[in-house]
C-alpha positions as CSV (number, residue, x, y, z in Angstrom):
1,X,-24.7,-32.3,-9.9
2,X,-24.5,-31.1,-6.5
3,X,-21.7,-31.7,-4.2
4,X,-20.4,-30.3,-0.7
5,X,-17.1,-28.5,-0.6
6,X,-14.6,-26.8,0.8
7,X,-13.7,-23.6,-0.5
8,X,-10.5,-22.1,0.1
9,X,-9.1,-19.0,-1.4
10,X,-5.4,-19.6,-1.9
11,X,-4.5,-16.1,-2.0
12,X,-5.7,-15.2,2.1
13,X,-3.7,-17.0,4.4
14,X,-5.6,-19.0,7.5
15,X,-9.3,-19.4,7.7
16,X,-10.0,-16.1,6.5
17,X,-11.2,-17.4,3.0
18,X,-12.2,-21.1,4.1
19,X,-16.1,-21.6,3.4
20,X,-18.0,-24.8,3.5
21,X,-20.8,-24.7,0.1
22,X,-21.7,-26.4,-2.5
23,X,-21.1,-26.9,-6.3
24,X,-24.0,-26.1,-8.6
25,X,-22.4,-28.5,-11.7
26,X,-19.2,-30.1,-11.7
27,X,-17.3,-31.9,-14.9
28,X,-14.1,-33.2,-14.7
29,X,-12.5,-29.7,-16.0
30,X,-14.1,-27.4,-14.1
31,X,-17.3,-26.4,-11.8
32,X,-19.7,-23.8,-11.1
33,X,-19.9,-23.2,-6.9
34,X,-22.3,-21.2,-4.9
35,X,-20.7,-19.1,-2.8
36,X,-21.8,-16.3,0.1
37,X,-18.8,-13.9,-1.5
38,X,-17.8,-12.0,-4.7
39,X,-14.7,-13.5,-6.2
40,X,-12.4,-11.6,-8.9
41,X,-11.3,-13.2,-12.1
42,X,-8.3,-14.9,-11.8
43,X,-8.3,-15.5,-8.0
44,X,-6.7,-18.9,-7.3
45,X,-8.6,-21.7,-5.3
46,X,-9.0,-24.6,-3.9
47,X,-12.0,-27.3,-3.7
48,X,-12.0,-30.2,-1.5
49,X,-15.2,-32.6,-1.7
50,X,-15.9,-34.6,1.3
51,X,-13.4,-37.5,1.1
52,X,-11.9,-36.5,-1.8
53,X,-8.5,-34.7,-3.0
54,X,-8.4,-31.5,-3.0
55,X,-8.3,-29.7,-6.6
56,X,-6.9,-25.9,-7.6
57,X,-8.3,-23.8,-10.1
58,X,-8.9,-20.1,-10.9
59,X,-12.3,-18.2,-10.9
60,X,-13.3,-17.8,-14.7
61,X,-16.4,-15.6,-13.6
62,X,-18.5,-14.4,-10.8
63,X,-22.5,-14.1,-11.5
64,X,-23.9,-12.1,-8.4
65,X,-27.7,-13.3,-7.5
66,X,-30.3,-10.9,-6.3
67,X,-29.3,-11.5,-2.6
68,X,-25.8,-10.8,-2.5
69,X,-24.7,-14.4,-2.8
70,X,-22.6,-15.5,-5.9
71,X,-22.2,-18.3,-8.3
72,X,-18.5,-18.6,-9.3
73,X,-17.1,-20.4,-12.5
74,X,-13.7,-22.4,-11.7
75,X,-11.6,-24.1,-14.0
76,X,-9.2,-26.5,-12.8
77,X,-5.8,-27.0,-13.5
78,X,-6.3,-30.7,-13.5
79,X,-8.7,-32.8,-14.7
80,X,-10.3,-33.7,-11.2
81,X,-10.5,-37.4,-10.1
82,X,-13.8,-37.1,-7.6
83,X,-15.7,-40.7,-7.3
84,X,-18.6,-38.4,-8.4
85,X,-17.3,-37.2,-11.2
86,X,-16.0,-40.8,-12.3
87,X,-19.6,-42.6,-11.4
88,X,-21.4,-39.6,-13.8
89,X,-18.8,-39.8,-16.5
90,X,-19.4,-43.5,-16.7
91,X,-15.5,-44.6,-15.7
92,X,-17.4,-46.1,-12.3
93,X,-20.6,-46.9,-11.4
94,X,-21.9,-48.5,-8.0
95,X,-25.3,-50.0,-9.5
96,X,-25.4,-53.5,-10.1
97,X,-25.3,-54.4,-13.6
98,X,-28.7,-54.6,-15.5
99,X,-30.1,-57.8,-16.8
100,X,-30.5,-58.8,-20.5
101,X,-33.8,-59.2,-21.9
102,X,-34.7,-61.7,-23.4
């Protein structure tokens, strides 16, 4: 699922590694986030969806596409508690509830 982000590289001080992207997939453990820079293994982060509490994590990989841009794999440190993550993991769900047939 796709979601809008903050990224913020916890290791650079200031806005120097703030970027505004978005995640590719995203589970309650860890996500996979586009990103217009490489990131190294290990380098600790933060994600803030719009609205939502910021979560930390460390980059598990970095897959560089053809154009320079890169996907990153973060885990988190906790298990994150976005309203987006709830409503797809079935804990919350806006839609009304279906009717029974009959």
């Amino acid at each position: 699922m796709i979601v809008v982000v903050r990224l913020a590289n916890l290791e650079l001080p200031g806005s120097d590694g703030i970027e505004w992207t978005y995640t590719d997939n995203v589970s309650g453990h860890g996500a996979r986030v586009f990103s217009k820079r490489p990131w190294r293994t290990g380098e600790e982060i933060a994600i803030t969806p719009f609205n939502e509490q910021t979560t930390q994590g460390s980059v598990v990989y970095c897959q560089r596409l053809a154009d320079g841009r890169c996907f990153i794999g973060v885990n988190f440190k906790d298990r994150v508690a976005w309203s987006v993550v709830r409503r797809y993991n079935g804990i919350k769900t806006d839609a009304p509830p279906r009717p029974k047939s009959s």
